[in-house]
C-alpha positions as CSV (number, residue, x, y, z in Angstrom):
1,X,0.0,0.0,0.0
2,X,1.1,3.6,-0.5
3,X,1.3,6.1,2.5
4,X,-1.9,7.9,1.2
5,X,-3.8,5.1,1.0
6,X,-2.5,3.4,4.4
7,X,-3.6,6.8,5.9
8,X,-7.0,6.7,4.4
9,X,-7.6,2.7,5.5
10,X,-6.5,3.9,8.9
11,X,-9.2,6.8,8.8
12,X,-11.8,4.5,7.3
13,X,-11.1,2.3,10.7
14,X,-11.3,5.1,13.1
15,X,-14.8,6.5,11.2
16,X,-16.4,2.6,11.6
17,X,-14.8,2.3,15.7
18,X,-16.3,5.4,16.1
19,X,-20.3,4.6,14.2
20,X,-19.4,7.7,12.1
21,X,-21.0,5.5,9.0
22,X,-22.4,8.3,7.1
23,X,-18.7,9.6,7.0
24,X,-16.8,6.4,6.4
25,X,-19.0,5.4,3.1
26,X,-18.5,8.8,1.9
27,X,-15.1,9.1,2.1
28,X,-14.8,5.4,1.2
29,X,-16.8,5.9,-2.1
30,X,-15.1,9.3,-3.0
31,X,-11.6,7.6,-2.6
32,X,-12.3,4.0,-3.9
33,X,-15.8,4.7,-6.0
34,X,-13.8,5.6,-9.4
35,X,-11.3,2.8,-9.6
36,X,-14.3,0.1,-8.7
37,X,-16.3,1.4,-11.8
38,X,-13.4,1.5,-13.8
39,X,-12.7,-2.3,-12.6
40,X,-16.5,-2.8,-13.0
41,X,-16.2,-1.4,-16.6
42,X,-14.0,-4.0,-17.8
43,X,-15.5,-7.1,-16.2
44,X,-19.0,-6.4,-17.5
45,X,-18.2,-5.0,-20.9
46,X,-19.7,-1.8,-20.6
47,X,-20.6,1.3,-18.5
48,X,-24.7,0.3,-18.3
49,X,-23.9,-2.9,-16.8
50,X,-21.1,-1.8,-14.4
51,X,-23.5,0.7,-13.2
52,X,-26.4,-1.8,-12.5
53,X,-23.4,-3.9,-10.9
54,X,-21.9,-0.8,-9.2
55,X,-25.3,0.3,-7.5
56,X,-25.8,-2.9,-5.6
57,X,-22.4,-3.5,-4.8
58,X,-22.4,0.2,-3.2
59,X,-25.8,-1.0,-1.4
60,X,-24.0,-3.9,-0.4
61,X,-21.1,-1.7,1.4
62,X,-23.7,0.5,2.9
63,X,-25.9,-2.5,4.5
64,X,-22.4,-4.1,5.4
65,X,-20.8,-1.5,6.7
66,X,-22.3,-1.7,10.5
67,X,-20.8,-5.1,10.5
68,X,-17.2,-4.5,8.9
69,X,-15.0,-5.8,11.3
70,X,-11.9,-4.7,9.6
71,X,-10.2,-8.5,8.9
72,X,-9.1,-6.5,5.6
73,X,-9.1,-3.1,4.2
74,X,-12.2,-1.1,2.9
75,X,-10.8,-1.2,-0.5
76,X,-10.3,-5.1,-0.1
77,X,-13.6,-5.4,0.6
78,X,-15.2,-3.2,-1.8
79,X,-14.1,-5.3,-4.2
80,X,-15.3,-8.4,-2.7
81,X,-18.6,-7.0,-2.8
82,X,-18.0,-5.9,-6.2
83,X,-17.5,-8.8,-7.5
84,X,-20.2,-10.4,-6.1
85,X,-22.5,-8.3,-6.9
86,X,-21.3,-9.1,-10.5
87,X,-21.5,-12.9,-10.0
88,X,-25.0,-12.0,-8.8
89,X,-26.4,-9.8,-11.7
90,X,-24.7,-12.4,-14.0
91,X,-27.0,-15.0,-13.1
92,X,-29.8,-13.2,-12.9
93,X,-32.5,-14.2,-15.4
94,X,-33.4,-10.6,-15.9
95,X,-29.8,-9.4,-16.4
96,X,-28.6,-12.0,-19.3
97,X,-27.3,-14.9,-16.9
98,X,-26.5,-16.5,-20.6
99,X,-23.5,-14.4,-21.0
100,X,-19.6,-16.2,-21.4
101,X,-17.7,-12.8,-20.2
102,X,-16.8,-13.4,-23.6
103,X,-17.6,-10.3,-25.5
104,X,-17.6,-11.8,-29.1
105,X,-19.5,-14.9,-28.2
106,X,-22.4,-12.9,-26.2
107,X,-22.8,-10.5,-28.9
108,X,-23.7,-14.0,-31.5
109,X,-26.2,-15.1,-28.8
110,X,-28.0,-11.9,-28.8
């Protein structure tokens, strides 16, 4: 980790110890939020989908966040629950649970 980021993991712990929630997913978001979208962006093939995947995953955080006991870093975790949210919205009927990941092979399903 670099010293900016193990000072902002280190805030993000104090915020949580201290049930400052409101505060700890908004700083959390506004440091981490880009780079998990931009991450999202690539695993789903496009910025419609990583925002459906992004939206629940952020949900995810916020529901979670009460119970974040800090056995890894925020940003750890966000991606966790990124990347279950995608698993999630990939198997959805609703969401195309059909797809390969495989760009070229889900556009000759369609």
């Amino acid at each position: 980790m670099t010293g900016m980021r193990d000072e902002l993991e280190v805030r993000l712990g104090q915020l949580v110890r201290e049930r400052a929630l409101d505060e700890a997913a908004t700083l959390a978001l506004a440091s981490y939020g880009a780079e998990l979208f931009g991450f999202l962006i690539n695993l789903m093939g496009g910025e419609t989908e990583a925002g459906d995947v992004f939206s629940q995953a952020v949900e995810d955080f916020w529901r979670g966040l009460p119970r974040f006991d800090a056995r890894s870093t925020v940003r750890t975790w966000l991606y966790v629950l990124t990347q279950h949210a995608a698993a999630r919205y990939r198997r959805s009927p609703w969401n195309g649970a059909r797809r390969t990941g495989d760009a070229h092979l889900d556009s000759m399903a369609e």
